[in-house]
SEMARZA-378587 format. One record per residue: residue number from 0; x negated, y, z negated of N, C-alpha, C, CB in turn; residue in three letters. Coordinates in nm, 3 decimals, always signed. Glycine has a CB too. Example, Ala and Ser with C-alpha at 12.3 -4.5 7.8 and 13.67 -1.06 7.14 Angstrom:
<rs>
 bakol      nX      nY      nZ     caX     caY     caZ      cX      cY      cZ     cbX     cbY     cbZ tidren
     0  -1.319  -0.569  -0.780  -1.230  -0.450  -0.780  -1.320  -0.330  -0.780  -1.131  -0.447  -0.905    ALA
     1  -1.285  -0.225  -0.708  -1.367  -0.106  -0.714  -1.290  +0.003  -0.787  -1.408  -0.060  -0.572    SER
</rs>
This chain:
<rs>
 bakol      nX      nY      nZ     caX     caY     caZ      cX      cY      cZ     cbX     cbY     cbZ tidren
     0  +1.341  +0.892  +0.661  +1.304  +0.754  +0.685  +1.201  +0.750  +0.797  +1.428  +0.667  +0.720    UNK
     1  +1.123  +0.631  +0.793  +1.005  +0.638  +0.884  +1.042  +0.532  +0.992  +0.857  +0.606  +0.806    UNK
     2  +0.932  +0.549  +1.080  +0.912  +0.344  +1.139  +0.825  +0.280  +1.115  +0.898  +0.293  +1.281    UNK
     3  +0.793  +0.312  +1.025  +0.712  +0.211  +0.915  +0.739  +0.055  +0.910  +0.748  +0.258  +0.765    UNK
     4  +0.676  -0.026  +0.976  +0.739  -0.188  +0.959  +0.676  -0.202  +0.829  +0.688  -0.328  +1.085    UNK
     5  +0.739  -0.296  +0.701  +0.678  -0.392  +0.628  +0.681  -0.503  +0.659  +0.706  -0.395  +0.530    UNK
     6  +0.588  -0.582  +0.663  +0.590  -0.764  +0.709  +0.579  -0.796  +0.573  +0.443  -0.850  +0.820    UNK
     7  +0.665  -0.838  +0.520  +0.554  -0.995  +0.441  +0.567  -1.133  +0.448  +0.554  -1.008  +0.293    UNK
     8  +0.469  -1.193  +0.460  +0.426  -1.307  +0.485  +0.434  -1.393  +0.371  +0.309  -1.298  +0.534    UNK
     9  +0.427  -1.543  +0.412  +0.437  -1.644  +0.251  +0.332  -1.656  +0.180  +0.469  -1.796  +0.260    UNK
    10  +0.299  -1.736  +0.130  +0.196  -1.750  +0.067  +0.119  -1.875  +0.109  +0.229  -1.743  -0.061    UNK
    11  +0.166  -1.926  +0.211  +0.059  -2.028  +0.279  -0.079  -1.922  +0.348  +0.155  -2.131  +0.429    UNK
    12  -0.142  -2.068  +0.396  -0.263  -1.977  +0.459  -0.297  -1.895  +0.594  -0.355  -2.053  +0.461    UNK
    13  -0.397  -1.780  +0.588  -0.393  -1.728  +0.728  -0.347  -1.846  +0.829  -0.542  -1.670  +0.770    UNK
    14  -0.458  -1.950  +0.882  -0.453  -2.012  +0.989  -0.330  -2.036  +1.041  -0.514  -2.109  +0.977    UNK
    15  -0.255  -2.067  +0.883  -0.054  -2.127  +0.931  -0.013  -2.040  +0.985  +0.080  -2.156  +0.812    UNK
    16  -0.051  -1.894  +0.996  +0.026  -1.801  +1.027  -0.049  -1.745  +1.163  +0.048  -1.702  +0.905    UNK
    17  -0.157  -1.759  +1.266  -0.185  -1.731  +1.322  -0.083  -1.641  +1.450  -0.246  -1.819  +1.316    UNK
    18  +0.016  -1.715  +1.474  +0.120  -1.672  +1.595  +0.156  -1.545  +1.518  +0.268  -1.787  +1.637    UNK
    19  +0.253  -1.548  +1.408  +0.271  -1.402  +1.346  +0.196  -1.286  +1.309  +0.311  -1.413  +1.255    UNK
    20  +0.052  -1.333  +1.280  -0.039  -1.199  +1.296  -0.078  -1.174  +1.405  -0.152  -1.191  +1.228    UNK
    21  -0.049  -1.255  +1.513  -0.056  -1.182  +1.636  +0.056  -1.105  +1.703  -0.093  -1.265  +1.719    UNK
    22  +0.171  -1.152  +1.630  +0.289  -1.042  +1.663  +0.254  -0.932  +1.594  +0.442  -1.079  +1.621    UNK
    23  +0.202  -0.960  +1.446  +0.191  -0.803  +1.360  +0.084  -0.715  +1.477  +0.092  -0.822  +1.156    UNK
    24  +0.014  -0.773  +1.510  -0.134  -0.700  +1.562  -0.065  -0.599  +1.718  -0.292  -0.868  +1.623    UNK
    25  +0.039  -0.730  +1.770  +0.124  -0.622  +1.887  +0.198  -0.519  +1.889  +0.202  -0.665  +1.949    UNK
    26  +0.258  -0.521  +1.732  +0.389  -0.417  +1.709  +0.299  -0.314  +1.663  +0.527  -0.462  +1.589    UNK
    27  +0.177  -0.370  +1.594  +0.079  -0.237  +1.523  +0.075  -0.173  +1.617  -0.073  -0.251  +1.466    UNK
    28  +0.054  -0.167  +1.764  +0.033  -0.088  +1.868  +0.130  -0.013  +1.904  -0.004  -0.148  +1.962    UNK
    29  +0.224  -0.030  +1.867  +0.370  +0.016  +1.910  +0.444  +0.160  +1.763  +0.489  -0.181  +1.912    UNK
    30  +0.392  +0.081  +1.658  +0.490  +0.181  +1.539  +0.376  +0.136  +1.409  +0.714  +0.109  +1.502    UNK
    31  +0.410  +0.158  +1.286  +0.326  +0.164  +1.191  +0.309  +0.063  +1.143  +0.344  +0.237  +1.114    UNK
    32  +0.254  -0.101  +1.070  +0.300  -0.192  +1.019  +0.217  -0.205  +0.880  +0.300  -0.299  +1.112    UNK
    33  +0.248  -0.235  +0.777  +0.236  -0.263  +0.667  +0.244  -0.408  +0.626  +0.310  -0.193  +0.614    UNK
    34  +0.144  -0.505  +0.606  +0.118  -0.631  +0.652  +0.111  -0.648  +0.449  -0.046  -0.661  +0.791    UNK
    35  +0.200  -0.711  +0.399  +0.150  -0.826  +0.267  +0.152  -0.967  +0.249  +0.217  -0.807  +0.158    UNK
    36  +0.041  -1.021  +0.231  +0.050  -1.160  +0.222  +0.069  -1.217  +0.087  -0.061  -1.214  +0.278    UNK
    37  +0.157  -1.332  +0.084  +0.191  -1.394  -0.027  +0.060  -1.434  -0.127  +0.271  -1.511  +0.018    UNK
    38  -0.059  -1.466  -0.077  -0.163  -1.515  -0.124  -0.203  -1.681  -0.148  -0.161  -1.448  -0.226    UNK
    39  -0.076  -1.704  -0.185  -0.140  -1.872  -0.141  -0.213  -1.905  -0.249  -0.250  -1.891  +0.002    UNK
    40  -0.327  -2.067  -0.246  -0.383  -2.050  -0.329  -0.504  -2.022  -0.381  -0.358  -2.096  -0.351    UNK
    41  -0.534  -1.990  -0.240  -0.683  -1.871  -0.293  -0.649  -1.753  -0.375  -0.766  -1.786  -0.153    UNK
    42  -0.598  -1.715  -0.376  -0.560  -1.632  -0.497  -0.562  -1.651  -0.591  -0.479  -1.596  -0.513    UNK
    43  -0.439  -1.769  -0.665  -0.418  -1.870  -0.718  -0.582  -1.968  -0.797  -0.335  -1.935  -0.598    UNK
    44  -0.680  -1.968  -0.741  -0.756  -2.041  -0.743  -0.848  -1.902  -0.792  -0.772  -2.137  -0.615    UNK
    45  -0.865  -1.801  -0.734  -0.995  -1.713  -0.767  -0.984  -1.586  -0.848  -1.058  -1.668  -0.640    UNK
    46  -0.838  -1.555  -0.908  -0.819  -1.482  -0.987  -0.750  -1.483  -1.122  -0.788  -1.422  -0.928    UNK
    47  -0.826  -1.492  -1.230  -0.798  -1.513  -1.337  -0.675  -1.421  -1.412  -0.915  -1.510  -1.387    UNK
    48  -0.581  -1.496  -1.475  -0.505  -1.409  -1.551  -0.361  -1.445  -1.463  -0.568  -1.237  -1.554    UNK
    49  -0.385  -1.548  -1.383  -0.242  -1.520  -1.280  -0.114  -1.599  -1.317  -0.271  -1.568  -1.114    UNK
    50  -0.154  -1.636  -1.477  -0.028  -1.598  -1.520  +0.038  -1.482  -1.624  +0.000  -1.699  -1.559    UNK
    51  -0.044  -1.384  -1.611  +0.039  -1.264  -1.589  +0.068  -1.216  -1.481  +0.002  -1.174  -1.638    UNK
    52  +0.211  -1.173  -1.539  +0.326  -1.106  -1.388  +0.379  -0.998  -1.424  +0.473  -1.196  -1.335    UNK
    53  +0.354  -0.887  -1.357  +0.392  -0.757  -1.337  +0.471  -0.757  -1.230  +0.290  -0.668  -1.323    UNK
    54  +0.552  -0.611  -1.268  +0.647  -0.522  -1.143  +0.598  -0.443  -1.083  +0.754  -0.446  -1.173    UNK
    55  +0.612  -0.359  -1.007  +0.564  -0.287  -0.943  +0.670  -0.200  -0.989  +0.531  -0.319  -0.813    UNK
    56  +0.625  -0.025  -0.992  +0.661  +0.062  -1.048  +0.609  +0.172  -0.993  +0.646  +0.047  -1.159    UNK
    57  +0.516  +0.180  -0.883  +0.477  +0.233  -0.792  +0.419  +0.261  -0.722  +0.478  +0.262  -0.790    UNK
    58  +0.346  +0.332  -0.605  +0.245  +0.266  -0.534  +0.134  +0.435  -0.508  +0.327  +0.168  -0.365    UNK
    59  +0.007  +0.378  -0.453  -0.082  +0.443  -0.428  -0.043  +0.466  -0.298  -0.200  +0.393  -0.458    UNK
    60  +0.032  +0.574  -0.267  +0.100  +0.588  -0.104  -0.023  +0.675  -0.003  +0.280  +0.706  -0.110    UNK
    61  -0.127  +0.761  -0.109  -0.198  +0.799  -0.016  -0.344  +0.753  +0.034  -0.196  +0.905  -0.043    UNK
    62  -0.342  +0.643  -0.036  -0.400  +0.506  +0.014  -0.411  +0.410  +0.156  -0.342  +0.435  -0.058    UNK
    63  -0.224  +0.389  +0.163  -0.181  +0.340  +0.288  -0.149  +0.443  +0.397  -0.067  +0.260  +0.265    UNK
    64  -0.115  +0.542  +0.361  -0.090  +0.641  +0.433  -0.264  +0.741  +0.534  +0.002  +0.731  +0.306    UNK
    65  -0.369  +0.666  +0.431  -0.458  +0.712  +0.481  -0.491  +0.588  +0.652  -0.573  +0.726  +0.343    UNK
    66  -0.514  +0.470  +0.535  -0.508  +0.349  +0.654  -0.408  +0.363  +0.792  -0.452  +0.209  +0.576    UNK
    67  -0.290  +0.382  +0.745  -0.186  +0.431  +0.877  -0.212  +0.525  +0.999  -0.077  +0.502  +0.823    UNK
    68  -0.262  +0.624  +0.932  -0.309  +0.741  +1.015  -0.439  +0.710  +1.081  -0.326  +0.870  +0.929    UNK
    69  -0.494  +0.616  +1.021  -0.654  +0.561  +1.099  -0.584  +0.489  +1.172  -0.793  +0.470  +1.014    UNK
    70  -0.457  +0.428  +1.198  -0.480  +0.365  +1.302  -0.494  +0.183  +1.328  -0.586  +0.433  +1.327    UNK
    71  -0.500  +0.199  +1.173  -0.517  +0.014  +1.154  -0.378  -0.041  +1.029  -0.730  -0.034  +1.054    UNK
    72  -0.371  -0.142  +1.029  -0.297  -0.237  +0.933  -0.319  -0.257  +0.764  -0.326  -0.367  +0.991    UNK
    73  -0.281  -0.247  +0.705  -0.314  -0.204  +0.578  -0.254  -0.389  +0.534  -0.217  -0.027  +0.509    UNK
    74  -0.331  -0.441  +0.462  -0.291  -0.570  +0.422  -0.315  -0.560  +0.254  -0.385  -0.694  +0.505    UNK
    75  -0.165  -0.605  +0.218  -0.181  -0.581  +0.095  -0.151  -0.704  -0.031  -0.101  -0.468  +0.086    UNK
    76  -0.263  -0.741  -0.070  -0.223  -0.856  -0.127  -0.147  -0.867  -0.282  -0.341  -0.927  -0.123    UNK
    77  -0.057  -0.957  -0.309  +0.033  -0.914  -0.416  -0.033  -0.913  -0.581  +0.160  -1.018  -0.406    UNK
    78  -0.065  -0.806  -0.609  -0.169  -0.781  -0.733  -0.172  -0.641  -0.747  -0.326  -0.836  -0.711    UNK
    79  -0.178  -0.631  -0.935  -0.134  -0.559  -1.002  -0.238  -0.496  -1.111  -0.030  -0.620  -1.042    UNK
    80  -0.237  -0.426  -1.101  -0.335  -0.356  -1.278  -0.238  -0.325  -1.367  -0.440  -0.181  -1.273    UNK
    81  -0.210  -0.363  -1.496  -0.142  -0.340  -1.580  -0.169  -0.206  -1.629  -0.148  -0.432  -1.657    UNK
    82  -0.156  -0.220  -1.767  -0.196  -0.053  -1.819  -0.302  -0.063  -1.871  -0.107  +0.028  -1.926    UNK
    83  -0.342  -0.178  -1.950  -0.496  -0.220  -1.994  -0.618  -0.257  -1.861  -0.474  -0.374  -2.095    UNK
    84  -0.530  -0.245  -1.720  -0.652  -0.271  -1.607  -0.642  -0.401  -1.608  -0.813  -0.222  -1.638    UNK
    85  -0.584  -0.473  -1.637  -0.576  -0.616  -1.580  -0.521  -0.668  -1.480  -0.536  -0.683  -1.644    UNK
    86  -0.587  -0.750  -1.410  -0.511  -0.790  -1.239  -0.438  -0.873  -1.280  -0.600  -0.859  -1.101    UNK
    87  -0.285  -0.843  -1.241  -0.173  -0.937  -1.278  -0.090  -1.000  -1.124  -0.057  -0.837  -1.387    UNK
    88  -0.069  -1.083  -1.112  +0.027  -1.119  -1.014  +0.161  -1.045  -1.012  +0.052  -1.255  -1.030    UNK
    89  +0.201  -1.047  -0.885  +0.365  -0.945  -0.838  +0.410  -1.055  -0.738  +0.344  -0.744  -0.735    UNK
    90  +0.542  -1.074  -0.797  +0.592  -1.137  -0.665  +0.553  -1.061  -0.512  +0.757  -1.138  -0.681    UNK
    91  +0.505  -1.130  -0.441  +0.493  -1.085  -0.309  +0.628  -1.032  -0.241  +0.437  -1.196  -0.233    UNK
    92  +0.714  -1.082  -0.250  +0.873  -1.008  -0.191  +0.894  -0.838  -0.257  +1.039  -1.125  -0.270    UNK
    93  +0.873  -0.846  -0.402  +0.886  -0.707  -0.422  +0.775  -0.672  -0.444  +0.967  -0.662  -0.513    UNK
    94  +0.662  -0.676  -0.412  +0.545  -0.596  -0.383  +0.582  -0.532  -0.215  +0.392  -0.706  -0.397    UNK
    95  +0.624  -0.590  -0.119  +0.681  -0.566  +0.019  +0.796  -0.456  -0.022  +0.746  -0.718  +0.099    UNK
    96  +0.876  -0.520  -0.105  +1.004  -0.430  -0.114  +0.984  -0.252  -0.163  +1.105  -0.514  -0.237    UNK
    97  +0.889  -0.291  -0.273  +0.830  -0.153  -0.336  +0.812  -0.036  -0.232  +0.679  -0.179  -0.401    UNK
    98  +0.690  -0.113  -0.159  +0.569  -0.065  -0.046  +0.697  -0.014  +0.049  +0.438  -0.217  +0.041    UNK
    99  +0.805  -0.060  +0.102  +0.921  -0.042  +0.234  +1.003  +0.088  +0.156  +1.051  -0.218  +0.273    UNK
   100  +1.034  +0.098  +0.023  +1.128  +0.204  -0.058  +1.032  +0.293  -0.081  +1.206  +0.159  -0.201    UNK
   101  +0.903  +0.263  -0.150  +0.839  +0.409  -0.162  +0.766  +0.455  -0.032  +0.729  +0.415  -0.285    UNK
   102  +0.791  +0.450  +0.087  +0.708  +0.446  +0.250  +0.794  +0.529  +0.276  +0.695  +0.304  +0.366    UNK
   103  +0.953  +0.469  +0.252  +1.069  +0.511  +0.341  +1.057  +0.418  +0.452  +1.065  +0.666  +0.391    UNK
   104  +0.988  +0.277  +0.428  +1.018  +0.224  +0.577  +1.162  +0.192  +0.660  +0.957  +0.102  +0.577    UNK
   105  +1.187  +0.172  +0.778  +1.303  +0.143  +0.868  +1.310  +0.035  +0.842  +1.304  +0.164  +1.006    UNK
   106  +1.229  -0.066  +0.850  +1.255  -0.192  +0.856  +1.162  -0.301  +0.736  +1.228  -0.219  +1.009    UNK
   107  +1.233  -0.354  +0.652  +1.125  -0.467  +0.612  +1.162  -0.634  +0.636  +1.099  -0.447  +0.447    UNK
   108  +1.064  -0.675  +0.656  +1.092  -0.842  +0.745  +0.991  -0.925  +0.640  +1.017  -0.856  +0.963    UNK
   109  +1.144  -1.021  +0.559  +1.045  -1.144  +0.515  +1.071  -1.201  +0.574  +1.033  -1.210  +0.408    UNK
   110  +0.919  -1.293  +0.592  +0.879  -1.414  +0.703  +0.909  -1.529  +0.552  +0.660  -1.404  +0.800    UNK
   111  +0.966  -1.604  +0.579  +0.973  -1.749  +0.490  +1.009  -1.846  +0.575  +1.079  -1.756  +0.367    UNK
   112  +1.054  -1.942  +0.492  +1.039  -2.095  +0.569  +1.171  -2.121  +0.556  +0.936  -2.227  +0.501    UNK
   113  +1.319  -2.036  +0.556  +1.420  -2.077  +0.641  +1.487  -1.938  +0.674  +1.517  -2.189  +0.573    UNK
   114  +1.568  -2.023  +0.790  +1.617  -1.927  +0.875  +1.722  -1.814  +0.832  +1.668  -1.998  +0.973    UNK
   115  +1.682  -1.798  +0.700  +1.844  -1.677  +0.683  +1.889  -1.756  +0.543  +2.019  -1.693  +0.855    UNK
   116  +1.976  -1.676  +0.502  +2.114  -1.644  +0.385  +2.223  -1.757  +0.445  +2.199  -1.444  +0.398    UNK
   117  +2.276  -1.807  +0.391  +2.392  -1.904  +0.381  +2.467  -1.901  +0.343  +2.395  -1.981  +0.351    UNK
   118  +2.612  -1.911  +0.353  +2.706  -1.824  +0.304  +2.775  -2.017  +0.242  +2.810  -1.684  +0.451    UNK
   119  +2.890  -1.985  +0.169  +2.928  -2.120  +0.112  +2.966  -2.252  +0.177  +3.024  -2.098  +0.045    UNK
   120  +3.013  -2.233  +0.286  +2.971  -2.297  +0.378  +2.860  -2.383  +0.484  +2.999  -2.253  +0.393    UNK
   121  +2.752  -2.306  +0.373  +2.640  -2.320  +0.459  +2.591  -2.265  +0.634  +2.644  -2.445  +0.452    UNK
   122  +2.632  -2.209  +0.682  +2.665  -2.144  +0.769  +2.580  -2.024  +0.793  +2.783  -2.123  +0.751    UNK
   123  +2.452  -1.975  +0.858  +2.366  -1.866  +0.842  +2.440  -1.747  +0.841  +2.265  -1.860  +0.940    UNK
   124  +2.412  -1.690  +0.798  +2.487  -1.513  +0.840  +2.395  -1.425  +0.904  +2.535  -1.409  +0.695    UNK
   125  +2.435  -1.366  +0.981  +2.378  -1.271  +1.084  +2.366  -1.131  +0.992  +2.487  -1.255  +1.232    UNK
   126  +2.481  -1.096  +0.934  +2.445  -0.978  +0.830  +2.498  -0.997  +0.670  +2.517  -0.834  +0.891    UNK
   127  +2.464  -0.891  +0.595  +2.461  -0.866  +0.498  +2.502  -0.794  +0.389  +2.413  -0.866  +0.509    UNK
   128  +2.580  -0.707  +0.334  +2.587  -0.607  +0.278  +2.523  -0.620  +0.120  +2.724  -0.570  +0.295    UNK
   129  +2.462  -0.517  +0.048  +2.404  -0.511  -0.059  +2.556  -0.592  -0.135  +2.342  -0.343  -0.100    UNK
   130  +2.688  -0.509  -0.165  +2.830  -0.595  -0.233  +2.833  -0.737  -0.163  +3.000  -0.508  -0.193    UNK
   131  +2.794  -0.723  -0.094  +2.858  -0.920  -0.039  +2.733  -0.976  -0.120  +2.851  -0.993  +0.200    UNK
   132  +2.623  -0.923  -0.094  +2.484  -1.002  -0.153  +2.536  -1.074  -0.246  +2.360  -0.916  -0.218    UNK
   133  +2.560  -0.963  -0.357  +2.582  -0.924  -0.505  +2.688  -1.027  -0.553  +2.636  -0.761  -0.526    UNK
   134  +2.811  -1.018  -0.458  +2.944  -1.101  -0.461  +2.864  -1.293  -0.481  +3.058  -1.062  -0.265    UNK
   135  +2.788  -1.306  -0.362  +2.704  -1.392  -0.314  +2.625  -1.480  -0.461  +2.601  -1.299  -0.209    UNK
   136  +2.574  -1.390  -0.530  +2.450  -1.452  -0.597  +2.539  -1.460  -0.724  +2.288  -1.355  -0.606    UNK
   137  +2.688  -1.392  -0.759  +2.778  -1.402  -0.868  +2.811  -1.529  -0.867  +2.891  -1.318  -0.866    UNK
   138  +2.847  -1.557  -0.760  +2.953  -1.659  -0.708  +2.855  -1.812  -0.727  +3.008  -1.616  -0.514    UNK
   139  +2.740  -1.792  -0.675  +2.657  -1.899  -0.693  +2.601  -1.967  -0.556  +2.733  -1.995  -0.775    UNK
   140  +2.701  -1.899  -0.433  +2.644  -1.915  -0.369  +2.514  -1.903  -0.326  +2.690  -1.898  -0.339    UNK
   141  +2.465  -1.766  -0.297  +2.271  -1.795  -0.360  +2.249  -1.814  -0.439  +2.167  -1.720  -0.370    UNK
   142  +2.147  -1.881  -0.467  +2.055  -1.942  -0.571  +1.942  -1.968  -0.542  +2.090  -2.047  -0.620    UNK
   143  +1.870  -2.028  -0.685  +1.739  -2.032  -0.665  +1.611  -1.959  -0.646  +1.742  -2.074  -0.603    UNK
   144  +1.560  -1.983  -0.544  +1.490  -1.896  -0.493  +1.497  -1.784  -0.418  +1.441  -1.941  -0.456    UNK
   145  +1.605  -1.789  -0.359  +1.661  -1.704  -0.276  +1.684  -1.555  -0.348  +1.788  -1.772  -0.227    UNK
   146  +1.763  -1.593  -0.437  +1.812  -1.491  -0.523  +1.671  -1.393  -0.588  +1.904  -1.576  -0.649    UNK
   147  +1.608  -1.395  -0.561  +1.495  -1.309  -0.642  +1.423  -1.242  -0.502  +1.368  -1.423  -0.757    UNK
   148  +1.451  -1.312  -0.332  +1.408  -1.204  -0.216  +1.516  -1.162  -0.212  +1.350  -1.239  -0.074    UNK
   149  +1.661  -1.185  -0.224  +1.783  -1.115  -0.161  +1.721  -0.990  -0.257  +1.971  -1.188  -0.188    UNK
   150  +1.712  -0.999  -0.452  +1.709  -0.856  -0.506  +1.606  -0.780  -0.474  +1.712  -0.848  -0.640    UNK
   151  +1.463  -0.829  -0.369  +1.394  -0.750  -0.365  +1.433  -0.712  -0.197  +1.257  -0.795  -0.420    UNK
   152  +1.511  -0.793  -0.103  +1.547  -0.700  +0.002  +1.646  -0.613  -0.037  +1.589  -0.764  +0.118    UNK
   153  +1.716  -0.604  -0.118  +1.808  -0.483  -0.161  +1.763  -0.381  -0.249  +1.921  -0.528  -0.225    UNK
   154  +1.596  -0.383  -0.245  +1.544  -0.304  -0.338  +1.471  -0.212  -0.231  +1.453  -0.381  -0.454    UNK
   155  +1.496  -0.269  -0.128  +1.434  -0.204  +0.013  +1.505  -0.103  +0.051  +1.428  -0.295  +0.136    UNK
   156  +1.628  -0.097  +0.013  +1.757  -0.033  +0.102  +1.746  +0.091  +0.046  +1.921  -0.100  +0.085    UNK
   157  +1.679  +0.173  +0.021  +1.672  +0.308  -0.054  +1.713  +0.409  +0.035  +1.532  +0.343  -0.107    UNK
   158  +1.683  +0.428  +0.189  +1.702  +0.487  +0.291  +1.838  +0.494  +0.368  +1.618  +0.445  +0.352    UNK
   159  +1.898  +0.581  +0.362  +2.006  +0.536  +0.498  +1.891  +0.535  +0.598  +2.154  +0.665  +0.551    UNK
   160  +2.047  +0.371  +0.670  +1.932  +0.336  +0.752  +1.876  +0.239  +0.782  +1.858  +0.375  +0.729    UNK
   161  +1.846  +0.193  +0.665  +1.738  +0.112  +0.619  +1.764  -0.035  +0.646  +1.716  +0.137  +0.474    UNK
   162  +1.684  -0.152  +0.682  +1.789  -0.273  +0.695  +1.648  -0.356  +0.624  +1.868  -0.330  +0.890    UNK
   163  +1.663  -0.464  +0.560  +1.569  -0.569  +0.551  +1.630  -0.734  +0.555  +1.493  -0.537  +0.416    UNK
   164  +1.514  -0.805  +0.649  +1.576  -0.908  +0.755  +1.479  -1.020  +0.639  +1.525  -0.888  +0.976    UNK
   165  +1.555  -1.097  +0.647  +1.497  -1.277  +0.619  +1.491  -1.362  +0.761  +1.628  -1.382  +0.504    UNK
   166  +1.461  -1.369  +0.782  +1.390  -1.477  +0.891  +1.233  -1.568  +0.853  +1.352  -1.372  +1.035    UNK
   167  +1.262  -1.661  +0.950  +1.208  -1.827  +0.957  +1.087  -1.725  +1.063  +1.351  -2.003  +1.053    UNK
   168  +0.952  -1.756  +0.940  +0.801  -1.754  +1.014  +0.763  -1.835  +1.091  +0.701  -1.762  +0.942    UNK
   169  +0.820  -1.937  +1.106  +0.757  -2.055  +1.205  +0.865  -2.053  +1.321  +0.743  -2.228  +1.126    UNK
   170  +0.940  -2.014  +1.337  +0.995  -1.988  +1.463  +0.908  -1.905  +1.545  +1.122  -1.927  +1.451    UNK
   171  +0.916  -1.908  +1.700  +0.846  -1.885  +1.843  +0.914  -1.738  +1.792  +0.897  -1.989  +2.021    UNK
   172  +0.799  -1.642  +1.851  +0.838  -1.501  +1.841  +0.898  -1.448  +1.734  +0.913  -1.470  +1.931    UNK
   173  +0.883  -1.475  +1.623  +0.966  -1.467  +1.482  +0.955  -1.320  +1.460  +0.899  -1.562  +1.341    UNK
   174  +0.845  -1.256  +1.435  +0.855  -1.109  +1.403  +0.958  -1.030  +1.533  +0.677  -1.041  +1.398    UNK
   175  +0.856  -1.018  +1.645  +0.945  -0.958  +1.733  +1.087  -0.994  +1.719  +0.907  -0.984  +1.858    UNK
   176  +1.147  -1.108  +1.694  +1.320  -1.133  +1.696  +1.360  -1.100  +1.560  +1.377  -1.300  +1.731    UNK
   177  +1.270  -1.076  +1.474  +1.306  -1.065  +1.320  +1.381  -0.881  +1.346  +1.119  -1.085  +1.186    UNK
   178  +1.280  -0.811  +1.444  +1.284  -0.670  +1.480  +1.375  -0.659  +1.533  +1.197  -0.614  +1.545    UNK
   179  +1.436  -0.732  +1.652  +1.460  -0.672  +1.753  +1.601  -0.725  +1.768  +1.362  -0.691  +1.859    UNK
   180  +1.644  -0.919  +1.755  +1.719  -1.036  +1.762  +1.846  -0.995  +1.627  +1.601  -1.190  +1.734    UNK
   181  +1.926  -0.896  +1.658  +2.063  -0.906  +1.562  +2.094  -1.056  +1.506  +2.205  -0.858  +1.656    UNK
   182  +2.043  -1.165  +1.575  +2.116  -1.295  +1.556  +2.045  -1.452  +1.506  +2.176  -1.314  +1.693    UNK
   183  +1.861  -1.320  +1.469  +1.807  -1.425  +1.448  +1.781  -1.368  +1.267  +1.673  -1.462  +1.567    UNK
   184  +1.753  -1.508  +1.189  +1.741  -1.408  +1.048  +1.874  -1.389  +0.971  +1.692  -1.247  +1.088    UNK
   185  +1.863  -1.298  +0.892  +1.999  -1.257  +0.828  +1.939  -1.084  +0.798  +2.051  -1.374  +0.656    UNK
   186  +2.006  -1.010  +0.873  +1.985  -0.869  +0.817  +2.098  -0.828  +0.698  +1.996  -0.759  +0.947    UNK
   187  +2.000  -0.747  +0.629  +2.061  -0.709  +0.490  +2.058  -0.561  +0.500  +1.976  -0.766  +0.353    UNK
   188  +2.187  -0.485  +0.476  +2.185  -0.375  +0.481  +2.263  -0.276  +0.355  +2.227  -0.368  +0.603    UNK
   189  +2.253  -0.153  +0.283  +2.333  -0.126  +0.206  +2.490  -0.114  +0.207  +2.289  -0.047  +0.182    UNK
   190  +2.502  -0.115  +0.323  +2.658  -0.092  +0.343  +2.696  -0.108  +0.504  +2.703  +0.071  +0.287    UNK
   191  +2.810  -0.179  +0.514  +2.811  -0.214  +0.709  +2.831  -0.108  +0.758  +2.932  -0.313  +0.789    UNK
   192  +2.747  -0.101  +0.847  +2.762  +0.003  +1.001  +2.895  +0.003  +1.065  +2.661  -0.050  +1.134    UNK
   193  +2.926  +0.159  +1.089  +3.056  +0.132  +1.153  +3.029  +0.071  +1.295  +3.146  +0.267  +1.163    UNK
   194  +3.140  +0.048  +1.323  +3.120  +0.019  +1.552  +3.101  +0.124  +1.591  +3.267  -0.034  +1.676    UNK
   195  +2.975  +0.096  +1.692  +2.936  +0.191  +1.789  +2.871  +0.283  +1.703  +3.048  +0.252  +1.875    UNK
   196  +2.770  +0.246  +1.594  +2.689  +0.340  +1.495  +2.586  +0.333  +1.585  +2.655  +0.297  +1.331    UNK
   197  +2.495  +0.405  +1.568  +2.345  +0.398  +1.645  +2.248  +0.386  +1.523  +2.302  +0.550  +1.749    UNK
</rs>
């Protein structure tokens, strides 16, 4: 496993996101970060075909791995070549999720527009397990939208190790607490840590 951060971001526009690419731009200095943006609707607007939707199935690792080693941020926007070469849309969550499992990243952080997983109660949860997810999205408690980042943060979990966080982009310091804040977000992990794990 690496320390490879994945960010991904929503699909609103740069400007909305100004505070968080300036967290990405601080942690870049610190460990590796892997930046995807949702695309929004410039995308939406300038690339034809976007309603075709592809998976991702695997990635050009010595691509990013070249960018990494230079030293800069690799931004990767969610788009696909089929097998005929056609640019297809990818959900942005598992285009992130892909990029964090085939990296081996430590950490992947979706930035969205609420604060965490909700348990039936409504009630945020601080953590996660891949079985509670699972229990979670049976049950009906997730839904919606939700249910399609929970399967691509559990598509992250390939690594022991490995954790991927949902947290609120418009919160003050959101990446750094997404990293760092056990209590901000909802971390998702394959299986709970015992006490006193490191």
């Amino acid at each position: 496993m690496s320390e490879i951060l994945v960010v991904k971001l929503g699909g609103t526009t740069i400007a909305d996101q100004a505070q968080v690419l300036g967290e990405v731009a601080a942690v870049a200095r610190r460990r590796p970060v892997v930046l995807v943006h949702g695309g929004g609707l410039l995308i939406a607007e300038r690339v034809p075909g976007m309603g075709l939707v592809a998976h991702v199935v695997g990635l050009r690792r010595d691509l990013i791995d070249a960018i990494l080693v230079g030293g800069q941020v690799p931004v990767v926007a969610p788009l696909a070549r089929d097998e005929e070469g056609v640019v297809c849309n990818v959900n942005a969550d598992d285009v992130a999720a892909g990029i964090a499992a085939g990296l081996g990243a430590r950490q992947l952080v979706l930035m969205t527009d609420v604060d965490g997983v909700r348990d039936a109660d409504g009630r945020r949860l601080d953590t996660l397990t891949a079985a509670e997810a699972e229990t979670f999205i049976d049950d009906g408690v997730i839904a919606g939208g939700m249910v399609p980042k929970i399967r691509a943060a559990l598509a992250a979990l390939t690594w022991d190790g490995a954790e991927a966080v949902i947290a609120d982009g418009s919160a003050a310091g959101a990446l750094e607490r997404a990293i760092a804040d056990p209590t901000f977000g909802t971390r998702l992990t394959a299986t709970r840590r015992a006490v006193g794990a490191a």
